[in-house]
N, C-alpha and C positions, 0 to 999 in steps of 0.2 A: 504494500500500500504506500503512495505516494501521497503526500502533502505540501501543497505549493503554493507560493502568489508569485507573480508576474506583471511588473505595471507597464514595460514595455516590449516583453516577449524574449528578453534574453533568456529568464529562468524555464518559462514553458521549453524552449529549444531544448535544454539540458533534459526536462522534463520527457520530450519528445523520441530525444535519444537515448535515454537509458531506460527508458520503461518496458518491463516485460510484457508477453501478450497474455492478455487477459489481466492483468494487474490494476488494481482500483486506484484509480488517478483522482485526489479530492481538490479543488480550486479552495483555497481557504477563503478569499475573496466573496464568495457562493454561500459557502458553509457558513462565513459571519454573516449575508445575508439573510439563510433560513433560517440561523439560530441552531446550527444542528454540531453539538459539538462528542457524540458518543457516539464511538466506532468497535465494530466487532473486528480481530485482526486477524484476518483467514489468510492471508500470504506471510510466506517465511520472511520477510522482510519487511521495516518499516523507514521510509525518507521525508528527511523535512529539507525542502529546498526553496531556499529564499533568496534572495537580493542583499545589500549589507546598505543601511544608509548610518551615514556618521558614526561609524565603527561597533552599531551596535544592531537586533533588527527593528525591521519597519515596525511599524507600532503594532499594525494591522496584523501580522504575524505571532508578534508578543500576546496581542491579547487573547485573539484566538488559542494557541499555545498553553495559555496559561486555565483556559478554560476545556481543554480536550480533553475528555473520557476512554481511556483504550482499555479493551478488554481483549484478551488473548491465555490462551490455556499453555503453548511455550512462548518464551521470549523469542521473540523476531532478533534479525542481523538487524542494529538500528544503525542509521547513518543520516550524517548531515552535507549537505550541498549550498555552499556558499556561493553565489555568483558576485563579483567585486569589479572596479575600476580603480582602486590604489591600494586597497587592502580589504579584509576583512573584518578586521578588527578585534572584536571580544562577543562578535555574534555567535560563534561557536562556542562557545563556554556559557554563554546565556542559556542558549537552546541547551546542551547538556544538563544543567541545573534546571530547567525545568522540567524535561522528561527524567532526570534522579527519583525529584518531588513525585512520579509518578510508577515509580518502581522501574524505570526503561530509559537505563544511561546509553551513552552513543557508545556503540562499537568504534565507530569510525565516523571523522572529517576530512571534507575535503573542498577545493574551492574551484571555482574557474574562472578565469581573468576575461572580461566583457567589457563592450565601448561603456566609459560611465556616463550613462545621460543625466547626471548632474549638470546641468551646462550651468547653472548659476556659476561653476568655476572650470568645469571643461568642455572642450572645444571641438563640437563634432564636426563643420565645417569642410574638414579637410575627408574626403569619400573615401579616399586612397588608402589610408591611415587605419580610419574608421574598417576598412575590408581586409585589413592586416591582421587587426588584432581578432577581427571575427575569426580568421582563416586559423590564427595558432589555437584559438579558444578551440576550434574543431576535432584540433591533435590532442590537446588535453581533455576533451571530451571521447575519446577514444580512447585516452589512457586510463580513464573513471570508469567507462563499459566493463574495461578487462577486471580491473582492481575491485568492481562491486561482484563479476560475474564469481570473483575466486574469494569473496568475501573476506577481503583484506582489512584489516583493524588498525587503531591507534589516528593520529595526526598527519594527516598532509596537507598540512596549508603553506603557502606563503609567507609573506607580511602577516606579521598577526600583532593585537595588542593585550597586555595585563589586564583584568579584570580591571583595575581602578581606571583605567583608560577610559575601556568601557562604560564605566560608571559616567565619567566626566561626559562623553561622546553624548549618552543618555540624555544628560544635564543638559547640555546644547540643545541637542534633536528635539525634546519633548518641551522645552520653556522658552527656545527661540526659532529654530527653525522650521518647524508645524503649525505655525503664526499665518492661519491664512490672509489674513490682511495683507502679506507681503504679496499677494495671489492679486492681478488686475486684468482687466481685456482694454486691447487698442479698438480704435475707432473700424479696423479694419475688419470686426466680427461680422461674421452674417449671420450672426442669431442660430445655425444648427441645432443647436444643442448634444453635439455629440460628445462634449465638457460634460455635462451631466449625465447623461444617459451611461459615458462610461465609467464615472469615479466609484473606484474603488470604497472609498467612505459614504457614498452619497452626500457629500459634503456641497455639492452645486446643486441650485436653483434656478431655471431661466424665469427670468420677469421682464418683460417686455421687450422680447428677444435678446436678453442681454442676460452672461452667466452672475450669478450672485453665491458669492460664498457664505452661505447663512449657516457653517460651523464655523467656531473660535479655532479650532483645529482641523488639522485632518492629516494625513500619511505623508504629506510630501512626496507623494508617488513622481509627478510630475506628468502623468497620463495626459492632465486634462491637455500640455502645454504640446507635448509629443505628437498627439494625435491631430490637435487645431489645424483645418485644412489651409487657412489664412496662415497660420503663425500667431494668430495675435493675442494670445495669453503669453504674459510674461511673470516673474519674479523679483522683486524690486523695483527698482525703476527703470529696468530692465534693458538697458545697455549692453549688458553680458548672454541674459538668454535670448534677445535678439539676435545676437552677432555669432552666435554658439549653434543656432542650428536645431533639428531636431531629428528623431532616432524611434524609429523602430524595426525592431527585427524582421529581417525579410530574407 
């Protein structure tokens, strides 16, 4: 059984690739939607794979996470899939500590390096670049295939950080950077609404053709911004996500 979020389809790919047949694929996305967080574990195997925002996870993950019910008669090979743009950080150690709490530590972690659609500070822009590091993310995603198929254990990550990192990273992520207020639309909107229809928090509202963030918070996914057929959701005053481009897996 897989478990996953995705806000702009790096992690699905991962998700796509290493999935057995027949294997229960849950979107956590979904799942915090229905409110369905208790799962019977009928595969030998249990994955949480997620994105890493500010070194630690998405919110959307964490809470889910923190509320999932797994019932299984043996322990599954558990393992984690970090997908990253500079590091990981202390996502992994999170997720661990929480599946502990639930009697089901990780066998195994492991990460794989993807374009960061953080563009509030990196630069997708350049296409070239961008299709380089999808291209090695492919080889280390064939090196995950072998390593889950033989049920290899322990840490392979990269970059990683100390739990207090993690902490700190938190401290940011959850008191300043999930600040949607920092969230605006230019003049260049056409009112779609494909901002709303596909936030992961349901944190947008169209009102008069216009998107309205009517949560205090939300994941900082960055979906609404990625997806905008215009471009014209930005992040600050948005100098840097204009000029940075946008990303999704293709």
């Amino acid at each position: 059984m897989l478990f996953y979020f995705s806000a702009t389809g790096n992690t699905l790919h991962v998700v796509d690739r290493i999935k057995q047949p027949g294997e229960q694929v849950i979107s956590i996305e979904d799942a915090l939607k229905e409110d369905i967080y208790t799962y019977e574990l009928s595969d030998d195997r249990l994955g949480i794979l997620t994105p890493t925002y500010d070194f630690v996870l998405p919110s959307i993950v964490e809470e889910f996470l923190k509320k999932l019910e797994l019932h299984f008669t043996q322990k599954p090979y558990a393992f984690y899939v970090g997908t990253y743009g500079t590091t990981t950080g202390a996502a992994a150690t999170v997720t661990n500590k929480i599946l502990k709490s639930k009697g089901l530590a990780l066998d195994a972690q492991f990460d794989i390096q993807m374009p960061d659609t953080w563009t509030v500070l990196f630069d997708l822009s350049d296409k070239a670049k961008v299709e380089r590091i999808k291209a090695n993310a492919e080889r280390e995603i064939t090196e995950l295939e072998q390593q889950l198929a033989n049920k290899v254990t322990g840490r392979h990550l990269g970059l990683t950080a100390p739990a207090f990192t993690g902490a700190i990273g938190k401290g940011i992520y959850d008191h300043k950077v999930r600040k949607t207020k920092k969230l605006s639309a230019s003049k260049s909107c056409i009112g779609c609404g494909l901002c709303a229809k596909r936030c992961p928090m349901q944190a947008i509202e169209m009102r008069d053709k216009r998107p309205l963030w009517t949560k205090e918070q939300c994941a900082m996914c960055l979906r609404c911004l990625h997806l905008c057929p215009k471009h014209a959701i930005y992040y600050g005053n948005g100098k840097a996500t204009n000029a940075h481009g946008q990303y999704i897996y293709r």
